[in-house]
PyMOL Python script that loads the backbone (N, CA, C, O; Angstrom):
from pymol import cmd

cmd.read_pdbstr("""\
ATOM      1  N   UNK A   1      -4.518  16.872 -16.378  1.00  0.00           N
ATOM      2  CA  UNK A   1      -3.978  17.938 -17.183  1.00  0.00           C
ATOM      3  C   UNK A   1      -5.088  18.448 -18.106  1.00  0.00           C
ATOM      4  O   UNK A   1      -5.664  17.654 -18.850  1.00  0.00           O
ATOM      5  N   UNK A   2      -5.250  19.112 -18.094  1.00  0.00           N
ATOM      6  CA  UNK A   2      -5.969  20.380 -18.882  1.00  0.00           C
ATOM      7  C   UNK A   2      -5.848  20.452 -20.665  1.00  0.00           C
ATOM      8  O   UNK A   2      -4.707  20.245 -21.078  1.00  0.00           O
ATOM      9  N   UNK A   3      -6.626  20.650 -21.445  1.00  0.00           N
ATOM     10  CA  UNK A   3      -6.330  20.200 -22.692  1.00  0.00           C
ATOM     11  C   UNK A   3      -5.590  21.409 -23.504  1.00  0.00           C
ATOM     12  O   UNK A   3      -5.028  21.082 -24.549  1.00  0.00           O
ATOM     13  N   UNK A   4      -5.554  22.476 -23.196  1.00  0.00           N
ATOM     14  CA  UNK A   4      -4.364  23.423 -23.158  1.00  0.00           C
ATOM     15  C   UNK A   4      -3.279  22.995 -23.142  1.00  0.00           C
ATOM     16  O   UNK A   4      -2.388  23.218 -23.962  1.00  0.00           O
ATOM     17  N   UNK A   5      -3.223  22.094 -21.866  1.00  0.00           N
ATOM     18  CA  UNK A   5      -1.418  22.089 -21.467  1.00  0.00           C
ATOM     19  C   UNK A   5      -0.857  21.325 -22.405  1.00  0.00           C
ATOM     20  O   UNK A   5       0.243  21.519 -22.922  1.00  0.00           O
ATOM     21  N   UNK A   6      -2.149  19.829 -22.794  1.00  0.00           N
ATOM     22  CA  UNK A   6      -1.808  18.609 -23.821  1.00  0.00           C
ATOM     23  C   UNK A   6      -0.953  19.084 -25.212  1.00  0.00           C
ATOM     24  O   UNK A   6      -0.050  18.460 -25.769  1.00  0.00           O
ATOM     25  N   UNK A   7      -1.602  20.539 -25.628  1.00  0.00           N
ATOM     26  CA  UNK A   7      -1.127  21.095 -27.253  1.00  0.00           C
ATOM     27  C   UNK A   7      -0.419  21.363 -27.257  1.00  0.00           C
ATOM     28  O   UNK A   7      -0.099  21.642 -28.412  1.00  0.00           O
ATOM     29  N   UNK A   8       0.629  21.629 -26.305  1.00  0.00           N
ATOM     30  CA  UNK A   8       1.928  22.528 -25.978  1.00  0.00           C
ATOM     31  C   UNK A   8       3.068  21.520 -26.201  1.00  0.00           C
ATOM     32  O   UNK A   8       4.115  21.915 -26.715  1.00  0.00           O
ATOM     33  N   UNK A   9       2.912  20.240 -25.836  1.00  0.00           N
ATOM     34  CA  UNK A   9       3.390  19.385 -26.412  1.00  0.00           C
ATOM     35  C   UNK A   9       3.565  18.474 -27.609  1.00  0.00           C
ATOM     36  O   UNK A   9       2.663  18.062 -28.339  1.00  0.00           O
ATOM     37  N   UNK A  10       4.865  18.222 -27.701  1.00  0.00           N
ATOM     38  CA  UNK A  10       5.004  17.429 -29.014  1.00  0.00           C
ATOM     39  C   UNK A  10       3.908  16.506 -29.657  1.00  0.00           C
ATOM     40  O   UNK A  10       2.708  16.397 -29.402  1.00  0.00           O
ATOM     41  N   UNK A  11       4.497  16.045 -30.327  1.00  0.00           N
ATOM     42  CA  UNK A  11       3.407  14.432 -31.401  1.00  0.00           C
ATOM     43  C   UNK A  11       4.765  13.692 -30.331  1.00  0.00           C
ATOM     44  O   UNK A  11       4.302  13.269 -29.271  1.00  0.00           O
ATOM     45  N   UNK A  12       5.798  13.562 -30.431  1.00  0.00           N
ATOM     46  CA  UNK A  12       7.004  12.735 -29.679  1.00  0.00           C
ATOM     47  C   UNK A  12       6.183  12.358 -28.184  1.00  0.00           C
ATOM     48  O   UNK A  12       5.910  11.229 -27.779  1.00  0.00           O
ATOM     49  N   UNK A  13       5.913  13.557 -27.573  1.00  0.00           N
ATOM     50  CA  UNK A  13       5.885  13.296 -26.177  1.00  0.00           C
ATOM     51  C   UNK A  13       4.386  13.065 -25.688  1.00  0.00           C
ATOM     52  O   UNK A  13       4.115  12.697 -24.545  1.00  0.00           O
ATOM     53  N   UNK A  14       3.271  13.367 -26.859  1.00  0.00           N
ATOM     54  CA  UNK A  14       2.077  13.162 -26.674  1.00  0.00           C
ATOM     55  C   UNK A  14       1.714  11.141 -26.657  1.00  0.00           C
ATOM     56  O   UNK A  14       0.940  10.389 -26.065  1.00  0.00           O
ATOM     57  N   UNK A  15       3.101  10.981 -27.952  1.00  0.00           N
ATOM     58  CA  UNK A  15       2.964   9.448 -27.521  1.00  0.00           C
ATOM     59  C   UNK A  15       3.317   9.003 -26.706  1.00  0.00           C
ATOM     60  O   UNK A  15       2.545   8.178 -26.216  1.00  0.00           O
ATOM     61  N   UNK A  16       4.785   9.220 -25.929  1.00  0.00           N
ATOM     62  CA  UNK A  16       4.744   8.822 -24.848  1.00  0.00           C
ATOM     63  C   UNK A  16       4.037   8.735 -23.912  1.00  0.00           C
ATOM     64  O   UNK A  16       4.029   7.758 -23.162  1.00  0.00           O
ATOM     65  N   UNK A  17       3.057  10.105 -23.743  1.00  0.00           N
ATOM     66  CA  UNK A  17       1.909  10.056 -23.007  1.00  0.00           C
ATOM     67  C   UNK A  17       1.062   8.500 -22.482  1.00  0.00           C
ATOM     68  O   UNK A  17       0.776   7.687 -21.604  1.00  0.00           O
ATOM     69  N   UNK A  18       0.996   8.935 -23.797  1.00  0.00           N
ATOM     70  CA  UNK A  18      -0.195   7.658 -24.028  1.00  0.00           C
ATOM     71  C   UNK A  18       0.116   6.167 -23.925  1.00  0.00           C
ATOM     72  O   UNK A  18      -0.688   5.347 -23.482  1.00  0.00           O
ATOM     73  N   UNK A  19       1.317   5.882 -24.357  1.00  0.00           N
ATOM     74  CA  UNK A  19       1.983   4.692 -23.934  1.00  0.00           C
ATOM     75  C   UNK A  19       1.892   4.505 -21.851  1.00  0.00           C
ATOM     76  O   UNK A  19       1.532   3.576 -21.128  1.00  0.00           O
ATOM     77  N   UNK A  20       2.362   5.745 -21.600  1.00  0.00           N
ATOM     78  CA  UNK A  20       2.664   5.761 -20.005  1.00  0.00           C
ATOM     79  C   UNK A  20       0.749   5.611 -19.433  1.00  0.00           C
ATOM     80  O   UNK A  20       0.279   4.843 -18.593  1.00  0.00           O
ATOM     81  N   UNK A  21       0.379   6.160 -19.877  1.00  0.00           N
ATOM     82  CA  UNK A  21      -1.438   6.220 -19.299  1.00  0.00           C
ATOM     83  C   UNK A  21      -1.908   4.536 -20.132  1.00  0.00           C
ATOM     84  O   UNK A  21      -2.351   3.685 -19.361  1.00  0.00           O
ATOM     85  N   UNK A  22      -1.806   4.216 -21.401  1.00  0.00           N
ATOM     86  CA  UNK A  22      -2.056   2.754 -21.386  1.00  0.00           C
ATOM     87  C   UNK A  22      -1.385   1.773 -20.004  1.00  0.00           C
ATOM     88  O   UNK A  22      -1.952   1.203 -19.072  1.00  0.00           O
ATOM     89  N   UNK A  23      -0.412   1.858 -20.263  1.00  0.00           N
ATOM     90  CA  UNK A  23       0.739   0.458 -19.117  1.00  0.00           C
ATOM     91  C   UNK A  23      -0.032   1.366 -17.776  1.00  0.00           C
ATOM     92  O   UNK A  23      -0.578   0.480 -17.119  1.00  0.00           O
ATOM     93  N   UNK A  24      -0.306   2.684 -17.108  1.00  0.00           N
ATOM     94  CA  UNK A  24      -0.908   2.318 -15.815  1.00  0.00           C
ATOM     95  C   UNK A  24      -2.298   1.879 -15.641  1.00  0.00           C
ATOM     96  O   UNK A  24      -2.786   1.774 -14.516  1.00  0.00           O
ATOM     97  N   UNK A  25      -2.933   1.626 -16.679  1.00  0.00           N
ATOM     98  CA  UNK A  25      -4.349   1.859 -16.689  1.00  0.00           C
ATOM     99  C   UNK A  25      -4.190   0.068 -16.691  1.00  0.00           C
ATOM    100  O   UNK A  25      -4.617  -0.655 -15.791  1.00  0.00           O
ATOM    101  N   UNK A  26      -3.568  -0.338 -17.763  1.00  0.00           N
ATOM    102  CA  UNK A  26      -3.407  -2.053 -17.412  1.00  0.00           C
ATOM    103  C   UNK A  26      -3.300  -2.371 -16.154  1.00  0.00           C
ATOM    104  O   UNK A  26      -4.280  -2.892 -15.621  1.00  0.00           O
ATOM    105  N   UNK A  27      -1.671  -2.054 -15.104  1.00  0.00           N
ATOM    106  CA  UNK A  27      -1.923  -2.035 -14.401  1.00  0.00           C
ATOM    107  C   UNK A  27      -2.871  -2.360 -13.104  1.00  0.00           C
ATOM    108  O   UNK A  27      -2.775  -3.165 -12.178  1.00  0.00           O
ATOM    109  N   UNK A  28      -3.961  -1.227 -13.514  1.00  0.00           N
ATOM    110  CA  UNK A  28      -5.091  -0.762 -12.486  1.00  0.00           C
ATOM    111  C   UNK A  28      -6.001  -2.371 -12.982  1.00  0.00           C
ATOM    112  O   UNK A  28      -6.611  -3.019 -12.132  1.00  0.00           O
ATOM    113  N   UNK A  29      -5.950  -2.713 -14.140  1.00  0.00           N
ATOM    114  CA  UNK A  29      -6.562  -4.278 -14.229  1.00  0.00           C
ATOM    115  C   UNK A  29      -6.555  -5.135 -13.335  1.00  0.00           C
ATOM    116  O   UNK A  29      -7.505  -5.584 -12.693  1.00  0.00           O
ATOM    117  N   UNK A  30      -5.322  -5.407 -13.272  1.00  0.00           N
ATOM    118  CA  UNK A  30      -4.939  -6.481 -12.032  1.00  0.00           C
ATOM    119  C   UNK A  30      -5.064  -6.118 -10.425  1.00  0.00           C
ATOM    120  O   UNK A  30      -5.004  -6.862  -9.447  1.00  0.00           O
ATOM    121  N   UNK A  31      -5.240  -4.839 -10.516  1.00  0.00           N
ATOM    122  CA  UNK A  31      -5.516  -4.813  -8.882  1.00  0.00           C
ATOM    123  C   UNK A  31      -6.854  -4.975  -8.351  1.00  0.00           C
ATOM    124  O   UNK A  31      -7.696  -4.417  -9.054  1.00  0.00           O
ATOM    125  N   UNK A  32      -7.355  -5.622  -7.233  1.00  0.00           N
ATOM    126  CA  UNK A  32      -8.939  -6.044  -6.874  1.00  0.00           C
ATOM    127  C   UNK A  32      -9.160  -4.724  -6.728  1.00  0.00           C
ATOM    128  O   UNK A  32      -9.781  -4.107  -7.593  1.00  0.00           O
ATOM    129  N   UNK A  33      -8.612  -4.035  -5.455  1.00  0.00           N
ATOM    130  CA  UNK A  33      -9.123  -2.589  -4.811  1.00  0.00           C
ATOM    131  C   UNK A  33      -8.974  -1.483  -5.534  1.00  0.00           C
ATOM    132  O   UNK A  33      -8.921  -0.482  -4.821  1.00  0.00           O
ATOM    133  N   UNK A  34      -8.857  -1.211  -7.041  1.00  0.00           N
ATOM    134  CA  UNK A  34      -8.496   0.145  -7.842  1.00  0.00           C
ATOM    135  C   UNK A  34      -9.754   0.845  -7.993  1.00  0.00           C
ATOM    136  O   UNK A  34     -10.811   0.414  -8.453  1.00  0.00           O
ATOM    137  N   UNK A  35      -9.523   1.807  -7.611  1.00  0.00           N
ATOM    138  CA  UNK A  35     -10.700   3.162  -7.715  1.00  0.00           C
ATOM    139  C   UNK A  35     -10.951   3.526  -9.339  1.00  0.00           C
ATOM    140  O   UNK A  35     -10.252   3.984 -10.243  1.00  0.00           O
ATOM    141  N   UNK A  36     -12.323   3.070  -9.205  1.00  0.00           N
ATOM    142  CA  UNK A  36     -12.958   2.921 -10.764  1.00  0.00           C
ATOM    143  C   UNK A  36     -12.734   4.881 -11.301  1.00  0.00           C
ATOM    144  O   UNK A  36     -12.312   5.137 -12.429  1.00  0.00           O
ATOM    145  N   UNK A  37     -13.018   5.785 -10.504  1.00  0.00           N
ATOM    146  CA  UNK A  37     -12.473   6.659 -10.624  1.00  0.00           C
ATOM    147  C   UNK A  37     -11.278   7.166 -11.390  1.00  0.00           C
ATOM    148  O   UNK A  37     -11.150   8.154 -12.113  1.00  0.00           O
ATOM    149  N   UNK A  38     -10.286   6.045 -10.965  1.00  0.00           N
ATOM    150  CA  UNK A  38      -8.964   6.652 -11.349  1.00  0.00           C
ATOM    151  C   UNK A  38      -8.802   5.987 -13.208  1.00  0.00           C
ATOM    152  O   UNK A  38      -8.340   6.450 -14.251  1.00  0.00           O
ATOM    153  N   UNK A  39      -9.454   4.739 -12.813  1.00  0.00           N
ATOM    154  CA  UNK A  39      -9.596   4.463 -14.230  1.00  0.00           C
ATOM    155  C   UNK A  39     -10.542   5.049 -15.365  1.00  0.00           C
ATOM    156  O   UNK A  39     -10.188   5.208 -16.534  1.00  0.00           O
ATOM    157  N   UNK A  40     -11.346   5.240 -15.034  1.00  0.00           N
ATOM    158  CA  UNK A  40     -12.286   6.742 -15.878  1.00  0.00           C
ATOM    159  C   UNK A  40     -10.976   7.638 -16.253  1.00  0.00           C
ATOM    160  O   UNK A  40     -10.812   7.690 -17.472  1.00  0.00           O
ATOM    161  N   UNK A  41      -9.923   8.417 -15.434  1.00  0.00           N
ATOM    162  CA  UNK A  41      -9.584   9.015 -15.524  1.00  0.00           C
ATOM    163  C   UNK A  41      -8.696   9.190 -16.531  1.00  0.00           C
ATOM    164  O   UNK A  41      -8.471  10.223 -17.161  1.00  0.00           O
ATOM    165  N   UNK A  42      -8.139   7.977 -16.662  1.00  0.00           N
ATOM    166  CA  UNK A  42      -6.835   7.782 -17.184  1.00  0.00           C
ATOM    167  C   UNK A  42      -7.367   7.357 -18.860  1.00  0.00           C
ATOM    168  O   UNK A  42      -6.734   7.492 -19.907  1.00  0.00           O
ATOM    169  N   UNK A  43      -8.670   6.844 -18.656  1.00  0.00           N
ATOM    170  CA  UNK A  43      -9.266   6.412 -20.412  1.00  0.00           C
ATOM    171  C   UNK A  43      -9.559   8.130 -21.069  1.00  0.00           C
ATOM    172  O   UNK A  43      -9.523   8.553 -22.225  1.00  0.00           O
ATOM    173  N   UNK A  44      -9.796   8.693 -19.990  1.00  0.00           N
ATOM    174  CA  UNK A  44     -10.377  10.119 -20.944  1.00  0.00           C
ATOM    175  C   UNK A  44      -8.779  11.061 -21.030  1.00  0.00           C
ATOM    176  O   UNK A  44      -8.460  11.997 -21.764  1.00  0.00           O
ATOM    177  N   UNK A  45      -8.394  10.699 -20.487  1.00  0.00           N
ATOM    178  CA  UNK A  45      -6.781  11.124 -20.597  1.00  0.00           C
ATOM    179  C   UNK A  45      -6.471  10.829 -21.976  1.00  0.00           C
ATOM    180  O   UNK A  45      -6.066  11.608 -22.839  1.00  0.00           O
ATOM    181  N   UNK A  46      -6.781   9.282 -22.086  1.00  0.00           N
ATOM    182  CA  UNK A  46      -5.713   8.816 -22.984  1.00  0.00           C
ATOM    183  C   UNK A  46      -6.820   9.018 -24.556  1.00  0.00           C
ATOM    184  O   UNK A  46      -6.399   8.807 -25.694  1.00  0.00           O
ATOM    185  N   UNK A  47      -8.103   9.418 -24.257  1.00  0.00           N
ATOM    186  CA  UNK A  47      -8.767   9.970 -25.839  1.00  0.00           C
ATOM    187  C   UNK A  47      -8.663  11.063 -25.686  1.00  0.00           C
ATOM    188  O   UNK A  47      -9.149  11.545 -26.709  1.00  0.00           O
ATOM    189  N   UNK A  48      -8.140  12.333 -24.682  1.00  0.00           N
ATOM    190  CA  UNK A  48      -7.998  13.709 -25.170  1.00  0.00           C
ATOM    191  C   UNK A  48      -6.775  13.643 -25.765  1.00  0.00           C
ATOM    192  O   UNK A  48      -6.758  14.206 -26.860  1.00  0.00           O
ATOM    193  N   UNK A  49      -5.575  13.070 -25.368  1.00  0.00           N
ATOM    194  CA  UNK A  49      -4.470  13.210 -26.143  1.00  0.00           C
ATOM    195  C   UNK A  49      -4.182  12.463 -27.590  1.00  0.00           C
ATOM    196  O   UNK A  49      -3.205  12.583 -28.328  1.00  0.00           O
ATOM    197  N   UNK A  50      -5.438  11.601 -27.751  1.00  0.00           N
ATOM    198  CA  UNK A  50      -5.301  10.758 -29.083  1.00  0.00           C
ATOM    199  C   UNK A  50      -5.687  11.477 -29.966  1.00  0.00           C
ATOM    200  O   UNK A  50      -5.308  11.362 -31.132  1.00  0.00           O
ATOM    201  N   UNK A  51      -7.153  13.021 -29.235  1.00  0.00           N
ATOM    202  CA  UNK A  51      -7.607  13.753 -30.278  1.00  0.00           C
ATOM    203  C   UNK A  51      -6.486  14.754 -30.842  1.00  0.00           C
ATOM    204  O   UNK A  51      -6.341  15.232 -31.966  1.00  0.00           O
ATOM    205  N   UNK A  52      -5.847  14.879 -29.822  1.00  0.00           N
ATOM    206  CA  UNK A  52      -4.636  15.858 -30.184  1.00  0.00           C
ATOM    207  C   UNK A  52      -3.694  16.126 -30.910  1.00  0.00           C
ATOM    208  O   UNK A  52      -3.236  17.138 -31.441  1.00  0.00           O
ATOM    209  N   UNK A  53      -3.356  14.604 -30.840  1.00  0.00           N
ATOM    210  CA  UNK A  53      -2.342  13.748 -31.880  1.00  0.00           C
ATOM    211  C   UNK A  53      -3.066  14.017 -33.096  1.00  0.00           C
ATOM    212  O   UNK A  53      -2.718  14.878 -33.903  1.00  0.00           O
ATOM    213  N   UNK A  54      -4.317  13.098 -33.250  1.00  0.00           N
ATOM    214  CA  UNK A  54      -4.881  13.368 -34.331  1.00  0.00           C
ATOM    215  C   UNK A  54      -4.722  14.900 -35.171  1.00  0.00           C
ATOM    216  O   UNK A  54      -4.080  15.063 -36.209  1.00  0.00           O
ATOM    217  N   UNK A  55      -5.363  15.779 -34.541  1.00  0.00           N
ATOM    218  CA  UNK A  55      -4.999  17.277 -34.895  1.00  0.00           C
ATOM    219  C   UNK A  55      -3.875  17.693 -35.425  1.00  0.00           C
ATOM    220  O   UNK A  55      -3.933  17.859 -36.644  1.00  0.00           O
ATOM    221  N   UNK A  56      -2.794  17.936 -34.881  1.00  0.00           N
ATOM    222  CA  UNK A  56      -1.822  17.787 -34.958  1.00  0.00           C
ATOM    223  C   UNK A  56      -1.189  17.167 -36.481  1.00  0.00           C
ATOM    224  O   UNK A  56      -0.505  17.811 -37.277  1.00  0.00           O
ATOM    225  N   UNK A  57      -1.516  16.117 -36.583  1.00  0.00           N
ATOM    226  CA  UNK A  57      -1.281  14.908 -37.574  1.00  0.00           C
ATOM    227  C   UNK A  57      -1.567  15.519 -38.740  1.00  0.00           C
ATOM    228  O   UNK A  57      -0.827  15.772 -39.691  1.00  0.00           O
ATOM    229  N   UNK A  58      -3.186  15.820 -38.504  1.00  0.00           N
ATOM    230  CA  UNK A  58      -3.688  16.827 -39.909  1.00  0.00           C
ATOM    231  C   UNK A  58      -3.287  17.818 -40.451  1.00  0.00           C
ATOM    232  O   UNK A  58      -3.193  18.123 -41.640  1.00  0.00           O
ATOM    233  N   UNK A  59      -2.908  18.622 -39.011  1.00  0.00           N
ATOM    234  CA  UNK A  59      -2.249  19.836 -39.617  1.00  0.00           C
ATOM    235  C   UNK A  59      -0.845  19.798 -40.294  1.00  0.00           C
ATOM    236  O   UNK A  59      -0.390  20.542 -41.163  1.00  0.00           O
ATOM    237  N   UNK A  60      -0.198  18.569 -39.567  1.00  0.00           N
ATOM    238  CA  UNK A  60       0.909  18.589 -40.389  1.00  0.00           C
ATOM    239  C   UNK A  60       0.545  17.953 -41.946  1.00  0.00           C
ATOM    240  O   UNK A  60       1.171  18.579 -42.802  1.00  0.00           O
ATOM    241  N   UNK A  61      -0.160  17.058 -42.417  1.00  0.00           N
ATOM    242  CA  UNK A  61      -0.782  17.022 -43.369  1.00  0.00           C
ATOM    243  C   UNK A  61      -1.287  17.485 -44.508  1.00  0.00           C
ATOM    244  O   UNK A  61      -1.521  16.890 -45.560  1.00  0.00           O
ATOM    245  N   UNK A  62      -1.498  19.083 -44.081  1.00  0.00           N
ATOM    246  CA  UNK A  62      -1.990  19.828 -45.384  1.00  0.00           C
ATOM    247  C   UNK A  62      -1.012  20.840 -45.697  1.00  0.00           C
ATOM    248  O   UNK A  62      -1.167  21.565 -46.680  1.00  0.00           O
TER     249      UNK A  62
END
""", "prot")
cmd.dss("prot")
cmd.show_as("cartoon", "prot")
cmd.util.cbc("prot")
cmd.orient("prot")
């Protein structure tokens, strides 16, 4: 997903996000054959939407 699409969403559903991309990325731990790929993928997933949150956070903040 595109970091556009990430802002369009809540602080609610941005955590869920991130909860759902942590538990598959664990997951991908335990498996021998997981495509290091997919796990790259899912860590930069889960810091674009943390920056977002963050943002977000601030703005509600001031």
């Amino acid at each position: 997903m595109k970091i556009e699409e990430y802002r369009k969403h809540s602080i609610e559903q941005l955590e869920e996000m991130v909860v759902e991309r942590k538990t598959e990325l664990g997951g991908l731990a335990f498996q021998e054959e997981s495509d290091p790929s997919r796990k790259e993928k899912l860590r930069k997933d889960i810091a674009r939407i943390k920056t977002i949150l963050q943002e977000k956070r601030n703005v509600q903040a001031k």
